[in-house]
C-alpha positions in Angstrom: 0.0 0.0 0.0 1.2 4.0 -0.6 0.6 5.1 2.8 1.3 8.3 1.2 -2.5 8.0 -0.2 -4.6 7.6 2.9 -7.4 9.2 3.2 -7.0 10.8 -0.2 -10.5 9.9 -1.8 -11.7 12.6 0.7 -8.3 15.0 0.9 -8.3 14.9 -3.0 -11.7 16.1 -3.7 -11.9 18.7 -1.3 -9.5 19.8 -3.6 -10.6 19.1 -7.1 -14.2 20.4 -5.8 -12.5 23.4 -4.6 -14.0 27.0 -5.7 -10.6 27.8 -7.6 -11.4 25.0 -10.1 -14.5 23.7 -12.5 -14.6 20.1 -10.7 -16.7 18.7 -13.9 -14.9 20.2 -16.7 -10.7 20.6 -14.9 -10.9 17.3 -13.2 -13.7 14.7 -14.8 -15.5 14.7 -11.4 -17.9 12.2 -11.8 -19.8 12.9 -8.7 -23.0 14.6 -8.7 -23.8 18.5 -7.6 -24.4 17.3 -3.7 -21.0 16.0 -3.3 -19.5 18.6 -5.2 -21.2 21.6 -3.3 -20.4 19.5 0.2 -16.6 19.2 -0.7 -16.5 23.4 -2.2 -17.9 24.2 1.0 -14.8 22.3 3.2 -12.5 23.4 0.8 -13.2 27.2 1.9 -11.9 26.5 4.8 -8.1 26.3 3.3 -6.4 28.6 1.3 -7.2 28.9 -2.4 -5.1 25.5 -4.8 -3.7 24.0 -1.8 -2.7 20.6 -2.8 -4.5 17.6 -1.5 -1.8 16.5 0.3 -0.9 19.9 1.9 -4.8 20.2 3.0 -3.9 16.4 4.8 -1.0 17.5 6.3 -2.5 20.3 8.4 -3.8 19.7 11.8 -7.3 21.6 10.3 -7.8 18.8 7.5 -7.4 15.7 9.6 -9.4 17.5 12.6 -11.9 18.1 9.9 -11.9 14.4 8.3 -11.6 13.0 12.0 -15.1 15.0 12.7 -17.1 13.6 9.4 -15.5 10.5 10.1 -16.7 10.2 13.3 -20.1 11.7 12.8 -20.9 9.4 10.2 -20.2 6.1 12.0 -22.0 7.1 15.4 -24.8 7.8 13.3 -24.4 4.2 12.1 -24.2 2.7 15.2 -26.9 4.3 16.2 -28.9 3.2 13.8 -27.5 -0.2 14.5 -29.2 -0.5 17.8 -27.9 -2.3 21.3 -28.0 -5.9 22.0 -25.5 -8.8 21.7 -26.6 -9.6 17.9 -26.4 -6.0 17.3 -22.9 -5.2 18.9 -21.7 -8.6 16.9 -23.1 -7.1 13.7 -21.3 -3.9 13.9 -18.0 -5.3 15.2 -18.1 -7.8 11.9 -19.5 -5.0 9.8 -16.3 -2.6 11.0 -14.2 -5.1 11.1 -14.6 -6.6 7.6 -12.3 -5.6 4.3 -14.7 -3.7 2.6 -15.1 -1.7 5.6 -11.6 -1.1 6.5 -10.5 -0.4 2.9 -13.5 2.5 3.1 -12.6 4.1 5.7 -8.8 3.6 4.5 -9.4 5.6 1.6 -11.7 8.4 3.3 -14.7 8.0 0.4 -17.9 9.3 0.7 -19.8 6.1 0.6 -19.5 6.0 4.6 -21.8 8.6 5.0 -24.6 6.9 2.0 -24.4 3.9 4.2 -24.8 5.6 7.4 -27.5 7.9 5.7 -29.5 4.3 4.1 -29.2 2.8 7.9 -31.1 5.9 8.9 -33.5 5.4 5.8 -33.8 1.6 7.1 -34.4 2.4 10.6 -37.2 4.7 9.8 -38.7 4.4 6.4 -41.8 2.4 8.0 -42.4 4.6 11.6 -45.9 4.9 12.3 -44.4 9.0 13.0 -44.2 10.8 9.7 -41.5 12.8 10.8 -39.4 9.7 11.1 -40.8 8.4 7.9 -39.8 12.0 5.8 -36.2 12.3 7.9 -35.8 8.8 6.5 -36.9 9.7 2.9 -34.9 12.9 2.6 -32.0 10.7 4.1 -32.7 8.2 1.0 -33.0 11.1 -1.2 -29.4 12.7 0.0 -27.6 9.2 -0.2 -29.2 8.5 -4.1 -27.6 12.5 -4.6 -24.4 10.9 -3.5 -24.4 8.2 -5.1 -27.1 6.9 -8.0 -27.2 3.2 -7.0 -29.1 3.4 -3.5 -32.2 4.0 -5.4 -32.8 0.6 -5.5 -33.8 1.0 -1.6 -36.6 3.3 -2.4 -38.3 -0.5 -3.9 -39.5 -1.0 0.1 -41.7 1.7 -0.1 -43.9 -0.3 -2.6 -44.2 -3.2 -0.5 -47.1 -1.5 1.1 -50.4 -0.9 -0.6 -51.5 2.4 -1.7 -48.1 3.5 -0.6 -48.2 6.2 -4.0 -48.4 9.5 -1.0 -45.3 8.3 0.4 -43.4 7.2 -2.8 -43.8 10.7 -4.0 -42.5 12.6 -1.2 -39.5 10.6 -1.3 -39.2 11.6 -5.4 -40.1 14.9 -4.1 -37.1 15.0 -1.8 -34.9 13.2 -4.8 -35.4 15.7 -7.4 -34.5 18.6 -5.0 -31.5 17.1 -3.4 -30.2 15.7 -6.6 -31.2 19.0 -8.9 -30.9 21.8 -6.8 -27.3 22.0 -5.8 -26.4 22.3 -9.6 -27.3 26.0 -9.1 -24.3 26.6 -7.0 -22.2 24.2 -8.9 -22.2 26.2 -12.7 -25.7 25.2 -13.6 -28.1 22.8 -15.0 -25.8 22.7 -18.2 -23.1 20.7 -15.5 -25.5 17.7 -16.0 -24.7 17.2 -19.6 -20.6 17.2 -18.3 -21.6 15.0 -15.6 -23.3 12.2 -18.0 -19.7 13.0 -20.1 -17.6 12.2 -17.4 
C-alpha cells in the first residue's frame, strides 16, 4: 500500500471540488452536484489551490476528516441499535475488508451507508416525521451516489403507498437537482453524463 494515499478519496476532492477549479470540466468529477457543493464548502476552509496532500498535512484537515468520520459512523451505530446480535453485527461490519479499505481511503460512501441505515431504521415509523427524515436521508444518499435508489423499492411493498413514494421523489429531485445551481448550472449535467 502507498501510505502516502490515505485518506486521499476525501483529501483529494476537497480539492478538485475546490471554488478555484470547475470540478466537472478541470478534473472529470464524476460525482453529482451534492458531493460537489459539500466538498467546495470544506474546501473554503483552506487557502485557495492547496494541494491535497498539503490540506492532509495540516492539523485543520485531519481535525476536519476525524469530525465527518466520526459523525458518520456514530450515526451508524446508532442506527445499529444495542443488543448482543447487534454489537456482533457492527463489530463484523467494522471489522470486515470492505469496511476497513472505506474508511482507508476516506470515500464518501460511509456517509450513503450511514445515511441508508437511517432510511432503514425509519422508512416504516408509524411518526411521519421519522418516515420523511428517512426519505430525505434516502434522497441525499441517491444524490451521493445513484445506486441506493434501488432501496426506495420498500416503499412499494405496502399498498396504496403512492403518498409516500412521492414525497421521497419529491425529496430526490430537490437534493439531486438543486445544488447544480451553486455548482455552474443545469448545463453541469450534460458534463456530468460526459464524465
Amino acid at each position: 500500500f502507498n501510505h502516502d494515499d490515505v485518506f486521499m478519496d476525501f483529501f483529494n476532492s476537497v480539492n478538485n471540488c475546490g471554488f478555484a477549479y470547475d470540478a466537472y470540466d478541470e478534473f472529470g468529477v464524476i460525482y453529482p452536484p451534492l458531493v460537489v457543493l459539500f466538498y467546495k464548502a470544506t474546501s473554503l476552509l483552506f487557502p485557495a489551490k492547496l494541494a491535497a496532500q498539503e490540506i492532509k498535512a495540516s492539523s485543520l484537515g485531519m481535525i476536519i476528516f476525524t469530525i465527518y468520520t466520526v459523525a458518520c459512523v456514530m450515526l451508524l451505530i446508532k442506527c445499529i441499535g444495542n443488543g448482543l446480535d447487534k454489537f456482533l453485527f457492527a463489530v463484523s461490519m467494522f471489522l470486515s475488508v470492505p469496511m476497513i479499505f472505506l474508511l482507508e481511503r476516506g470515500n464518501i460512501l460511509i456517509l450513503v451507508i450511514s445515511l441508508l441505515f437511517v432510511f432503514l431504521y425509519g422508512y416504516d415509523s408509524e411518526k411521519a416525521s421519522t418516515r420523511h427524515l428517512a426519505y430525505i436521508c434516502l434522497a441525499i444518499a441517491v444524490s451521493i451516489k445513484l445506486y441506493p435508489v434501488v432501496f426506495g423499492l420498500l416503499l412499494l411493498r405496502k399498498k396504496k403507498n403512492f403518498k409516500n413514494i412521492a414525497w421521497c421523489v419529491f425529496y430526490g429531485i430537490i437534493f439531486f437537482f438543486v445544488p447544480f445551481i451553486f455548482v455552474g448550472g443545469f448545463s453541469q449535467l450534460f458534463v456530468l453524463i460526459k464524465n
